[in-house]
C-alpha positions as CSV (number, residue, x, y, z in Angstrom):
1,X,-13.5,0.1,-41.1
2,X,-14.7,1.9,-38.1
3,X,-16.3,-1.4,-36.5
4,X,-12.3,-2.7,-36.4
5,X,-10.8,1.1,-35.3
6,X,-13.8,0.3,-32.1
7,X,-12.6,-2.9,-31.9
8,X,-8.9,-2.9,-31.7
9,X,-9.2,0.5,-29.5
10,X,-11.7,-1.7,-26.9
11,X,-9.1,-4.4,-27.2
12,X,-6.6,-2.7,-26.7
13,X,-7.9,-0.8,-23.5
14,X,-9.1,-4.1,-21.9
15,X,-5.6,-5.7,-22.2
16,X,-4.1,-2.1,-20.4
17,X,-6.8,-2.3,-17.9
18,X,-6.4,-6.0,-16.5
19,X,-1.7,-5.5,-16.8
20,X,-3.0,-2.3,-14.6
21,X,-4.9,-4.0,-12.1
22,X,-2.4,-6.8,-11.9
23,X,0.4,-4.3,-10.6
24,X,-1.9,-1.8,-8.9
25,X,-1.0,-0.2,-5.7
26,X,-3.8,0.4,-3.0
27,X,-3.5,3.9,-1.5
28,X,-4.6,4.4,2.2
29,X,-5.6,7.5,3.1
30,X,-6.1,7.4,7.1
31,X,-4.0,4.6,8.7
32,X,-2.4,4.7,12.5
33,X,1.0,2.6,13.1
34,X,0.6,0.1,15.6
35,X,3.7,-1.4,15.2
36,X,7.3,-0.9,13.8
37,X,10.4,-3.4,14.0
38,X,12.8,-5.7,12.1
39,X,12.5,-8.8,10.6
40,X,15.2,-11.1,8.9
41,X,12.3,-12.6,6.8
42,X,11.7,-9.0,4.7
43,X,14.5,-7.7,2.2
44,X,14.5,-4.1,3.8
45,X,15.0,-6.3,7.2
46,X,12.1,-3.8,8.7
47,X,8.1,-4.2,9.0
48,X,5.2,-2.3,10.1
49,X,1.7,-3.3,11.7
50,X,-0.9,-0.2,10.6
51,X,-4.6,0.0,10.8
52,X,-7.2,0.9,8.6
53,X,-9.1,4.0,10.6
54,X,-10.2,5.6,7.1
55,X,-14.4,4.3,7.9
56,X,-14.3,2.6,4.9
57,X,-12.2,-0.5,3.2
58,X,-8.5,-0.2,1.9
59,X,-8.1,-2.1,-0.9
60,X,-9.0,-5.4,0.7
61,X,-8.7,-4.4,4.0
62,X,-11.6,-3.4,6.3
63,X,-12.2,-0.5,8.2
64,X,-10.9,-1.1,11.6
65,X,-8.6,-4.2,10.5
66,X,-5.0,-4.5,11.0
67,X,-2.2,-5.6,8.5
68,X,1.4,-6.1,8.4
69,X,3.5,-4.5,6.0
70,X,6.9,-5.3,5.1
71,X,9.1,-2.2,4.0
72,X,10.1,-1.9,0.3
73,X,14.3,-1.3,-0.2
74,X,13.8,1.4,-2.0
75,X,14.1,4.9,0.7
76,X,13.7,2.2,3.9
77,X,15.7,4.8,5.7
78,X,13.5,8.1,5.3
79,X,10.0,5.4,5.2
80,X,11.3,4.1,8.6
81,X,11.8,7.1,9.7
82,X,8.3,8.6,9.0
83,X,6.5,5.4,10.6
84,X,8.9,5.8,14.1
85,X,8.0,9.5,13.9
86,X,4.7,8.9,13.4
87,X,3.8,5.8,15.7
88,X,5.2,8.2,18.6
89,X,3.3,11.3,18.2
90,X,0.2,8.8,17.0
91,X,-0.1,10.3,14.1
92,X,-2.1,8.9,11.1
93,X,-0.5,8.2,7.9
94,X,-1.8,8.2,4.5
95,X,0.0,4.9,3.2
96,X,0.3,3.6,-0.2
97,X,0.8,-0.6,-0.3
98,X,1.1,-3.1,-3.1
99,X,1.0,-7.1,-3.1
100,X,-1.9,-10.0,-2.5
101,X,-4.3,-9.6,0.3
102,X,-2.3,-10.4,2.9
103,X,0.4,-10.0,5.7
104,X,4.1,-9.2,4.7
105,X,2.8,-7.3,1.6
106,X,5.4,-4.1,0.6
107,X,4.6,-0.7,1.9
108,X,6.1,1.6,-1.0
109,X,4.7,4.9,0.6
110,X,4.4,6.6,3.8
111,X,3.4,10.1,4.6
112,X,2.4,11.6,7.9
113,X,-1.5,13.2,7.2
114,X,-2.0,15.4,10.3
């Protein structure tokens, strides 16, 4: 009986880890906007360009690398805001991104960190 409560309880925990990592976010801690603008390609119609300045990998992107982030529709106002205020006092940003490895992933998150 206990050998199945084990089982079903390591079962259930694998299938809850691997639906987790499927829709995980990546959080950035020390980022610095290179570039904000719009695009007619994004659903928000607005994009950023940060880089990774934390000294060690985000998610899947090195230290030092760059990455395009579309914005997500949900608060694009107050996000947009925060990156413009940001890229002109260059400011770093502790950002928090979701999607494949790649450019034109959403950027859910953005908070000035200093």
């Amino acid at each position: 009986m206990k050998k199945k409560i084990i089982t079903a309880i390591l079962a259930i925990s694998c299938i809850g880890l691997s639906v987790g990592s499927v829709f995980a976010n990546t959080d950035c801690p020390v980022v610095s906007v290179q570039m904000v603008g719009t695009s007619p390609s994004a659903a928000s119609g607005l994009f950023c360009k940060v880089k990774n300045e934390s000294g060690a990998a985000c998610g899947d992107m090195a230290n030092g690398a760059s990455r395009i982030y579309f914005l997500n529709t949900s608060m694009t106002d107050q996000t947009y805001a925060t990156l413009l205020t940001a890229f002109s006092l260059q400011k770093k940003m502790w950002i928090q991104v979701g999607g494949t490895g790649t450019n034109n992933s959403l950027l859910y998150i953005a908070t000035v960190s200093n």
